[in-house]
C-alpha positions as CSV (number, residue, x, y, z in Angstrom):
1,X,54.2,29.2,-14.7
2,X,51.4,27.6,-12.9
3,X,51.3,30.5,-10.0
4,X,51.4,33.4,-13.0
5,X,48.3,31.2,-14.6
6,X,46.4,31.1,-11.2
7,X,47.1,34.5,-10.2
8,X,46.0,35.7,-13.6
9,X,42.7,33.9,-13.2
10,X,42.0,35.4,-9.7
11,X,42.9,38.8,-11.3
12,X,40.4,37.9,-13.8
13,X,38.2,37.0,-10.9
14,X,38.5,40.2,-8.8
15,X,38.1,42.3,-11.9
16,X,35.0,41.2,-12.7
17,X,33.2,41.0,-9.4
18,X,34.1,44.8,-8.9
19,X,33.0,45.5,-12.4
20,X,29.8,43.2,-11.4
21,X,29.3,45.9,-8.7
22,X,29.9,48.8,-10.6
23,X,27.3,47.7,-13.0
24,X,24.8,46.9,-10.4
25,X,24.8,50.1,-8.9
26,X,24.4,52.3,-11.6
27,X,22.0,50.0,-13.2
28,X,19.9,50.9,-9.8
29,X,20.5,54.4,-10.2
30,X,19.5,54.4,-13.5
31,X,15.9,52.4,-12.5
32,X,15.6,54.1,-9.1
33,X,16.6,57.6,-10.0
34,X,14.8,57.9,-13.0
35,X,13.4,55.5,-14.7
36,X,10.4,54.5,-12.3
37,X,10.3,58.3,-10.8
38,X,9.6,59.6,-15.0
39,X,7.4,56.5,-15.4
40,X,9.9,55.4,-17.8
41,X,10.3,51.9,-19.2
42,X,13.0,50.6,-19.6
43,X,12.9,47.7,-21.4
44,X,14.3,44.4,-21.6
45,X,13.2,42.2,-18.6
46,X,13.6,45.0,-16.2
47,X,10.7,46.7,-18.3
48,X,9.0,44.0,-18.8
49,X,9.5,43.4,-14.9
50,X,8.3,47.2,-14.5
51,X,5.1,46.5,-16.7
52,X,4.0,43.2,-14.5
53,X,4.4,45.2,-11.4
54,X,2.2,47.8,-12.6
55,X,0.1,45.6,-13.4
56,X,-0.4,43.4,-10.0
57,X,-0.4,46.7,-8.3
58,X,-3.7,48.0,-10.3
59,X,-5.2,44.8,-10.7
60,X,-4.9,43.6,-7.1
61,X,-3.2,46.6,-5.4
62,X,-0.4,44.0,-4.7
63,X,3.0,45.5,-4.0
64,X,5.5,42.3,-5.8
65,X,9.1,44.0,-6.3
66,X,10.7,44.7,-9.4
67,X,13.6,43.5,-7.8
68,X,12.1,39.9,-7.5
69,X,10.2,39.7,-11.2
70,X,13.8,40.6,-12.8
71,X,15.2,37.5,-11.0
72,X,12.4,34.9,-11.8
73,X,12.6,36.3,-15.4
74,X,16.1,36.2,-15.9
75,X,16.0,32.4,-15.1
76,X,15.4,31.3,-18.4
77,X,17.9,33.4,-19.8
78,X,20.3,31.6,-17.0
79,X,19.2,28.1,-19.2
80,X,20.1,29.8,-22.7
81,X,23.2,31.0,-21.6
82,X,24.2,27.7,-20.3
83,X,23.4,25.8,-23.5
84,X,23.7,28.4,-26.0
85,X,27.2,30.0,-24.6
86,X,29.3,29.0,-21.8
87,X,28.9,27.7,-18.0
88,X,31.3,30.8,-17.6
89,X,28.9,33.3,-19.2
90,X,26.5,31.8,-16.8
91,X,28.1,32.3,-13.7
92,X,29.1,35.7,-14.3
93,X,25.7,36.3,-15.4
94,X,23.8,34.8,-12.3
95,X,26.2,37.2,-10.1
96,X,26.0,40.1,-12.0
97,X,22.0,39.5,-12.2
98,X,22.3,39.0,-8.3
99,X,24.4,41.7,-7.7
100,X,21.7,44.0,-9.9
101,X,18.3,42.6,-8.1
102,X,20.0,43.7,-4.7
103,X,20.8,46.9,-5.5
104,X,17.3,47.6,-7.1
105,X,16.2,46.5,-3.8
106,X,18.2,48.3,-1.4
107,X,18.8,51.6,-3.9
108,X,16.3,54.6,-2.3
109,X,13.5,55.6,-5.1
110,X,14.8,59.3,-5.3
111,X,13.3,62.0,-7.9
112,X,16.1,64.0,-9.0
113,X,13.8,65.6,-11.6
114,X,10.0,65.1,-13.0
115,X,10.7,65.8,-16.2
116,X,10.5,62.5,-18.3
117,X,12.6,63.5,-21.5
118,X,15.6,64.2,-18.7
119,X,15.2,60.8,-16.8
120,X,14.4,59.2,-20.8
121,X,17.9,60.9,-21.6
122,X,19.9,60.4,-18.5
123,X,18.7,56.6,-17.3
124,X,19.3,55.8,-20.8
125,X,23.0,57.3,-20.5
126,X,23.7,55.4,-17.2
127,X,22.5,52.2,-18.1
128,X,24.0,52.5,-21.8
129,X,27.2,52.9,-19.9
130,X,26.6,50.3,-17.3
131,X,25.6,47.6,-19.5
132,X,28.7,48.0,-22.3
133,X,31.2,48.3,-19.4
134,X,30.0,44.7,-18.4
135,X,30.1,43.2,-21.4
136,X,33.9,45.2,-22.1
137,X,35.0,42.9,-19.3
138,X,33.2,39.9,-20.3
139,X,30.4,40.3,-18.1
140,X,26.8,39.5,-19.2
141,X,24.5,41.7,-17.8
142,X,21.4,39.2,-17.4
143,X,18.7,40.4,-19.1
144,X,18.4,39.2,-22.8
145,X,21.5,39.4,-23.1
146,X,22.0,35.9,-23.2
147,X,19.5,36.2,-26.3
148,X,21.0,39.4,-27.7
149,X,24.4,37.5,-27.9
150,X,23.1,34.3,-29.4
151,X,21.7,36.9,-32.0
152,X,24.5,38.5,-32.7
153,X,26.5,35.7,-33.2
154,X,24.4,34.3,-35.6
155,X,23.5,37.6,-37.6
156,X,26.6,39.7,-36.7
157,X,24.2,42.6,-36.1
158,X,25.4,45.5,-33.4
159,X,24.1,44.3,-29.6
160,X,23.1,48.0,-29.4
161,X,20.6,47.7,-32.9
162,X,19.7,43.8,-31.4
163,X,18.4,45.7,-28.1
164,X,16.7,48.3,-29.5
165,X,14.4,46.4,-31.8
166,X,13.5,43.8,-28.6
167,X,13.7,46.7,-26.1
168,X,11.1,48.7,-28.9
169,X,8.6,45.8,-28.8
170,X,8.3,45.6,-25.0
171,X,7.8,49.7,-24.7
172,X,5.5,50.0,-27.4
173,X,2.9,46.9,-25.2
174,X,4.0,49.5,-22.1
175,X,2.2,52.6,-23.9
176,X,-0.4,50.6,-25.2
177,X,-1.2,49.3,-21.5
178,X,-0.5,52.2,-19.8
179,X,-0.1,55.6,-22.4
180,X,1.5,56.4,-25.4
181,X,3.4,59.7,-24.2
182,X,5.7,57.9,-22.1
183,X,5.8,55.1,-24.0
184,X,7.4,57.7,-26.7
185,X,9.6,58.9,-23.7
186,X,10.6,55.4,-23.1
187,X,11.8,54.6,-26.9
188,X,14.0,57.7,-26.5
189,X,15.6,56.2,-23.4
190,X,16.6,52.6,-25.3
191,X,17.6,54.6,-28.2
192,X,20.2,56.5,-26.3
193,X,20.7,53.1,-24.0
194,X,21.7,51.1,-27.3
195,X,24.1,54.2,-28.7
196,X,26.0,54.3,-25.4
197,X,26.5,50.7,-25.2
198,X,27.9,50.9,-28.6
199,X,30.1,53.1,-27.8
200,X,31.5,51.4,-25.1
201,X,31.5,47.2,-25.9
202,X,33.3,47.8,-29.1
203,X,34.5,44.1,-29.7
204,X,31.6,43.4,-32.8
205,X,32.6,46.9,-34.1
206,X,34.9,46.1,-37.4
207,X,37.7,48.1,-38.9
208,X,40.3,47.6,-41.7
209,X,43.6,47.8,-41.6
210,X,46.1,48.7,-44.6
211,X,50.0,47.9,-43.6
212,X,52.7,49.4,-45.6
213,X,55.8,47.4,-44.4
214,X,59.2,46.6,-45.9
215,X,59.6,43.7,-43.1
216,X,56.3,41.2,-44.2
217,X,58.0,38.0,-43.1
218,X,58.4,39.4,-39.4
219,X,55.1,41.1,-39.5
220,X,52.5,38.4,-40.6
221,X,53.7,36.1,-38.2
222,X,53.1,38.2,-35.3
223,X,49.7,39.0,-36.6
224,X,48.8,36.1,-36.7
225,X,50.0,34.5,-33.4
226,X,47.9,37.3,-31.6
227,X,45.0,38.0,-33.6
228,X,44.2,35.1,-35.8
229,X,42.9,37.0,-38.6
230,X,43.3,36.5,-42.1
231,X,45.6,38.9,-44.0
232,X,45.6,39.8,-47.8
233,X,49.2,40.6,-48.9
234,X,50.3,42.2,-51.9
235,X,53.9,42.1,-52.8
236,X,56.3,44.0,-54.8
237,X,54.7,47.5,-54.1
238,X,56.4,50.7,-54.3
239,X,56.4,54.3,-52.7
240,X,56.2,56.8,-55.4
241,X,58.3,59.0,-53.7
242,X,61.3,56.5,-53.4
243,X,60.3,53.7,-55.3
244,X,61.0,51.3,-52.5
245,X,60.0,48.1,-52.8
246,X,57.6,47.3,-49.9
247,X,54.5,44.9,-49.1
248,X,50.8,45.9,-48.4
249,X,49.2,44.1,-45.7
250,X,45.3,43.8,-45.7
251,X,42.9,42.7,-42.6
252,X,40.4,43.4,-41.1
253,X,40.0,43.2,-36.9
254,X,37.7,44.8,-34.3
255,X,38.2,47.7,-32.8
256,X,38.8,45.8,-29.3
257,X,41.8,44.3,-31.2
258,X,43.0,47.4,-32.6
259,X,45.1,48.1,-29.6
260,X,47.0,44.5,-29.8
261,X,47.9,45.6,-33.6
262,X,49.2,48.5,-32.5
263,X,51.1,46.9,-30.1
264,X,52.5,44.6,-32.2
265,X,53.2,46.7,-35.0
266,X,55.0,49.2,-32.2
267,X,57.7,46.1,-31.4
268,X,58.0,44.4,-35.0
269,X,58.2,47.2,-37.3
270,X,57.7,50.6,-35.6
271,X,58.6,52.4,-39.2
272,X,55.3,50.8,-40.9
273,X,52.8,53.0,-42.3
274,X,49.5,52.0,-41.1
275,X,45.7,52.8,-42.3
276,X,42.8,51.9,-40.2
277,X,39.1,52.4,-41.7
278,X,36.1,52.3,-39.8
279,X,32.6,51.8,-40.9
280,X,33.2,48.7,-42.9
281,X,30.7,46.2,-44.0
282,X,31.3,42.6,-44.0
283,X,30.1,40.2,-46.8
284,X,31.8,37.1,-46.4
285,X,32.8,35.2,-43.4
286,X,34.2,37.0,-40.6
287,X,34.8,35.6,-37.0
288,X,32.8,36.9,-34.5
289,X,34.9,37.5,-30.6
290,X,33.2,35.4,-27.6
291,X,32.0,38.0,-25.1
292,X,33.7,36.2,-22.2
């Protein structure tokens, strides 16, 4: 039992530092390959690390490294994250923010293309992509993230919507500084940025789920062992085709859990009828999933 537990964490381990990497580099490509070649901003801290380069360079015509202001900035985050979150989170985070600054650094400035609505469109793809498959596998990304997640916990708003409105501020004080065409360009990167990361880090995305079962007692338990949700049951049912009596189960889960249900549902009671809905809106209480 203990060597299943240890080999499950280094698993967990491994995963994560290759996902780490992954992320990194296509975070770089994403900066190097079109971002700073479309004079694209990016925002979050690497934008606002983009903006305070630009700035030394006209001011003083000092060369400083994005690479090196994303670190320096991301240190306060590191502090949120530790108090705000988990000493987990932070690890991950000061790896995958180390993994990132490096491959900035290293990744050759190449222009693909010159035209800025392509390199908006396309760095916004990659890192969209890059940044939900981190936080899929529990990874923050550095950044604001630590923020974004604090925020989300507290408001249960989308990571993607949290992102854009920060990411929104920082380009519009880009344009302002430095023009308001690519400034426009840039907004059109975040918004496609935010949209992809939805689409990928789906564990604050909600969806209920309507079970028509004829075996409740075995199926609530095992619900509720895996998931932890509540469940609304309604007894005494019946099809109208049959008239069989038969229960109707009520929850609502995420979408990252929606796989476990179907798992469970597949070994308890494979003859259920169930109905997921998506696009729900939450009133009450609903628990929100830790990111790591």
């Amino acid at each position: 039992m203990l060597n299943n537990k240890r080999e499950s964490f280094w698993q967990d381990v491994v995963t994560k530092l290759t996902i780490a990497m992954i992320y990194a580099v296509l975070y770089s490509m994403a900066l190097n390959f079109f971002w700073q070649p479309g004079h694209i901003y990016s925002g979050g801290l690497t934008g606002i690390a983009q903006i305070l380069s630009t700035l030394a360079e006209r001011a003083d015509n000092i060369n400083i490294p994005i690479s090196v202001i994303y670190y320096l900035l991301n240190v306060p985050m590191f502090i949120l994250a530790w108090f705000k979150i988990n000493r987990k989170f932070v690890v991950f985070t000061i790896i995958a923010v180390t993994f990132a600054s490096f491959a900035i650094q290293i990744m050759p400035n190449m222009t693909l293309i010159e035209d800025p609505i392509i390199c908006a469109v396309f760095g916004g793809l990659i890192n969209g992509y890059s940044m939900g498959l981190a936080l899929k596998h529990g990874i923050s990304t550095g950044g604001m993230d630590a923020l974004i997640i604090t925020l989300r916990q507290a408001t249960g708003i989308s990571v993607g919507a949290i992102s854009m409105a920060f990411n929104g501020v920082i380009v519009l004080t880009a344009g302002f500084l430095f023009g308001w065409p690519y400034a426009f360009y840039s907004l059109v990167s975040i918004f496609v940025s935010g949209k992809t990361t939805d689409l990928v880090y789906v564990k604050h995305q909600k969806v209920q789920v309507m079970i028509i079962t004829q075996r409740p007692d075995v199926v609530i338990p095992a619900l509720q062992k895996k998931l932890k949700r509540g469940i609304t049951a309604i007894p005494q049912a019946y099809g109208a085709y049959d008239f069989n009596t038969q229960s109707v189960l009520i929850t609502v889960i995420t979408v990252y859990e929606m796989e476990i249900l179907a798992a469970i549902m597949k070994k308890v009671d494979p003859k259920a009828f169930v109905s997921v809905s998506q696009d729900i809106k939450i009133l009450g209480t609903f628990e929100e999933l830790d990111i790591v």
